[in-house]
MARZAPA-669737 format. One record per residue (C-alpha): residue in one letter; x, y, z. Coordinates in steps of 0.001 Angstrom, whole numbers, plus 524288, in hexadecimal, padded with zeros to 5 digits. Example, Ala and Ser with C-alpha at 12.3 -4.5 7.8 and 13.67 -1.06 7.14 Angstrom:
<node><residu>a</residu><X>8300C</X><Y>7EE6C</Y><Z>81E78</Z></node>
<node><residu>s</residu><X>83566</X><Y>7FBDC</Y><Z>81BE4</Z></node>
END
This chain:
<node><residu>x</residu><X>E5C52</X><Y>3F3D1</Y><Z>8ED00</Z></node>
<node><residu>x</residu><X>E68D1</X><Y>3F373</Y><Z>8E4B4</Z></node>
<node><residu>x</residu><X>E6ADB</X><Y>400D1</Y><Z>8DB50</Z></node>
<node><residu>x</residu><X>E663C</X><Y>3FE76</Y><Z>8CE68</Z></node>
<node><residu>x</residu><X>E6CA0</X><Y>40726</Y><Z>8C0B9</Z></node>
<node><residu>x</residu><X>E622F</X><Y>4122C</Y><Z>8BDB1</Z></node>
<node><residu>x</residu><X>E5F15</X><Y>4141B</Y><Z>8AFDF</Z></node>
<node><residu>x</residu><X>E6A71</X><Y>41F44</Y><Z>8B019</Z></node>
<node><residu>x</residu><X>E73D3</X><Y>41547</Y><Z>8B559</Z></node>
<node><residu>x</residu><X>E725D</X><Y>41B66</Y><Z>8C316</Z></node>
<node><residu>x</residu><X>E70A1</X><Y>41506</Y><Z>8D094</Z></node>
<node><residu>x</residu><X>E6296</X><Y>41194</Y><Z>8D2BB</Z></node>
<node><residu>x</residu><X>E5B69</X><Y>40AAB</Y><Z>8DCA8</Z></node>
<node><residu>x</residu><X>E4E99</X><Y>402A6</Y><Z>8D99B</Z></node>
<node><residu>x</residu><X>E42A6</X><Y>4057A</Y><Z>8E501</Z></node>
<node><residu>x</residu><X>E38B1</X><Y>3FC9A</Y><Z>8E0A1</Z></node>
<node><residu>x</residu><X>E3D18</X><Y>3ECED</Y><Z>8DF0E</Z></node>
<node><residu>x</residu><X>E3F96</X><Y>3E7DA</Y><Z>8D2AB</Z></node>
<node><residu>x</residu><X>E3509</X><Y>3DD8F</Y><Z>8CC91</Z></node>
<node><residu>x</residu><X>E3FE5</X><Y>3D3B6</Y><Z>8CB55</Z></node>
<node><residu>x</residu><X>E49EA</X><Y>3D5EB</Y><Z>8D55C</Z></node>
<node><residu>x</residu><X>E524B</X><Y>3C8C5</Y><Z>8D247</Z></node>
<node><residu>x</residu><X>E535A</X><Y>3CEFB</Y><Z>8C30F</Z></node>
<node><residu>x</residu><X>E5767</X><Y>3D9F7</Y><Z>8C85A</Z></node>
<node><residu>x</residu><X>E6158</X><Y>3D483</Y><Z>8D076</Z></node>
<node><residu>x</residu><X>E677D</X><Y>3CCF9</Y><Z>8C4A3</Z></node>
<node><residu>x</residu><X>E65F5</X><Y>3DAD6</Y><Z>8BC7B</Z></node>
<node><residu>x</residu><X>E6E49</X><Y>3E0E9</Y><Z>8C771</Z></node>
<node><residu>x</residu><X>E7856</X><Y>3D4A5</Y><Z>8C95D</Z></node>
<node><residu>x</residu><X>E79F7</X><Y>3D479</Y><Z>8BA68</Z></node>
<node><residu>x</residu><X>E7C8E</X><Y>3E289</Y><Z>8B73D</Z></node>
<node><residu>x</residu><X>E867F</X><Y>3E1D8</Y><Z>8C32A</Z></node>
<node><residu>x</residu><X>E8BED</X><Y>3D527</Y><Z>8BE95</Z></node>
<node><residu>x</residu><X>E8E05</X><Y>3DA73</Y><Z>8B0AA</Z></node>
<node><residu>x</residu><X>E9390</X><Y>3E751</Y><Z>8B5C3</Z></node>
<node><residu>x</residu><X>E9F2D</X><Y>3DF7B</Y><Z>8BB5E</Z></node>
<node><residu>x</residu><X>EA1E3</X><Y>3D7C5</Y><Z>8B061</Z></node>
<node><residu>x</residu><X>EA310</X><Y>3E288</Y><Z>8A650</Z></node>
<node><residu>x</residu><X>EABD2</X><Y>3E9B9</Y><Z>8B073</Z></node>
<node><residu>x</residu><X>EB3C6</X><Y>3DCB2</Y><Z>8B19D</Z></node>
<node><residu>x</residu><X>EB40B</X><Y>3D9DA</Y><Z>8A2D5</Z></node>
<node><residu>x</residu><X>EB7E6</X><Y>3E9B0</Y><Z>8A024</Z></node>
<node><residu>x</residu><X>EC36D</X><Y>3E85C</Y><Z>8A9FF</Z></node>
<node><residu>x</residu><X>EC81D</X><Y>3DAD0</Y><Z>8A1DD</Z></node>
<node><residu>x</residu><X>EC761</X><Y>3E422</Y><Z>8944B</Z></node>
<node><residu>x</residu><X>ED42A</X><Y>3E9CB</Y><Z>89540</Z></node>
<node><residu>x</residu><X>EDBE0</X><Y>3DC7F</Y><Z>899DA</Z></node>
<node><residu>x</residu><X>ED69D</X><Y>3D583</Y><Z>88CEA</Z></node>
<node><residu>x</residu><X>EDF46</X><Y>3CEC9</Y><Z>885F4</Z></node>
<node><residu>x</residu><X>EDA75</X><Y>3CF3D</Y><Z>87784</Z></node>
<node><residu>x</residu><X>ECF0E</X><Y>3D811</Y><Z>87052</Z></node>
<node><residu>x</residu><X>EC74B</X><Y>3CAF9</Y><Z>870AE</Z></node>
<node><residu>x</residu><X>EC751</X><Y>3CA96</Y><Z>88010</Z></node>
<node><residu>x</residu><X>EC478</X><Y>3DA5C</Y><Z>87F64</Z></node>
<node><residu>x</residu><X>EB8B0</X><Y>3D7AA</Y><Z>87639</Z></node>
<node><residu>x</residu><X>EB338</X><Y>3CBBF</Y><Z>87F59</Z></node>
<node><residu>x</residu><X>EB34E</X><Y>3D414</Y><Z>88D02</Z></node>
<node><residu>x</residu><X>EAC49</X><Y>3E0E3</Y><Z>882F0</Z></node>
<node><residu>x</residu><X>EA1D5</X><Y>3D56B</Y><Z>87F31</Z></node>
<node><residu>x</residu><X>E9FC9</X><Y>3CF93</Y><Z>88C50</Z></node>
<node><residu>x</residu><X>E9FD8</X><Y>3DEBC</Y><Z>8933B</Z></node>
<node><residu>x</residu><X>E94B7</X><Y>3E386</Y><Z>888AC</Z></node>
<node><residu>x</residu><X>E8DC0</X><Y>3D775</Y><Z>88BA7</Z></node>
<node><residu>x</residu><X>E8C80</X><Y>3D9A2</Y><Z>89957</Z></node>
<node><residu>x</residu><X>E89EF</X><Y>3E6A3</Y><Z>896C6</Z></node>
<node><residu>x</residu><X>E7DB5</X><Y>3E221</Y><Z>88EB7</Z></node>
<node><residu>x</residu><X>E7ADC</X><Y>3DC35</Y><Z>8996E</Z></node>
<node><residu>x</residu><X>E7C11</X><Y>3E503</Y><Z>8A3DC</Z></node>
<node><residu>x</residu><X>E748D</X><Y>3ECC8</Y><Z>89BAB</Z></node>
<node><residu>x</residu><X>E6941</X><Y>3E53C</Y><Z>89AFE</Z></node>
<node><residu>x</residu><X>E698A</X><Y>3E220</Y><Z>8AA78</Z></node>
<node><residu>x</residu><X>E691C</X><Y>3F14A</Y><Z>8AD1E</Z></node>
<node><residu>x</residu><X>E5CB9</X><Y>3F23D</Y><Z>8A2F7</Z></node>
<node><residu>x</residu><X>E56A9</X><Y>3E6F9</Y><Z>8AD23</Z></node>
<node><residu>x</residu><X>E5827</X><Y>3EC22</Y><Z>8B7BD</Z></node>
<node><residu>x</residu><X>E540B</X><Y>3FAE2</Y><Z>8B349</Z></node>
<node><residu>x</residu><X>E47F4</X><Y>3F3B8</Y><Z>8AE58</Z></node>
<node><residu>x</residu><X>E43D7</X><Y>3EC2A</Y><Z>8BA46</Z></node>
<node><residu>x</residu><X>E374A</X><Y>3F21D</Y><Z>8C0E1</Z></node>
END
């Protein structure tokens, strides 16, 4: 069983199987996916080149953070 984020943001693990183990799978793949990306777009921030570059990476990282979001609710709402 791979450690799920409690509702606290701690280190969790589930003890009963999910009822939909491949959504939970793509819950888990996304919210590590989108982790990586904002790290990756956060490190490109300071080597922008123009406020218009700076204002893309913000709007792509608070997108994927929307998104990450919304994975975590899944999977803390799986049964």
């Amino acid at each position: 069983m791979k450690p799920l984020l409690g509702p606290r943001g701690s280190m969790s693990e589930r003890f009963l199987p999910t009822d939909d183990p491949v959504l939970e799978a793509v819950l888990q793949w996304t919210v590590a996916r989108d982790a990586q990306d904002v790290r990756r777009l956060l490190e490109w921030l300071p080597e922008a080149r123009s406020s218009r570059e700076r204002k893309a990476l913000l709007d792509r990282v608070r997108d994927l953070l929307a998104e990450l979001e919304s994975a975590l609710d899944g999977l803390e709402n799986l049964s």
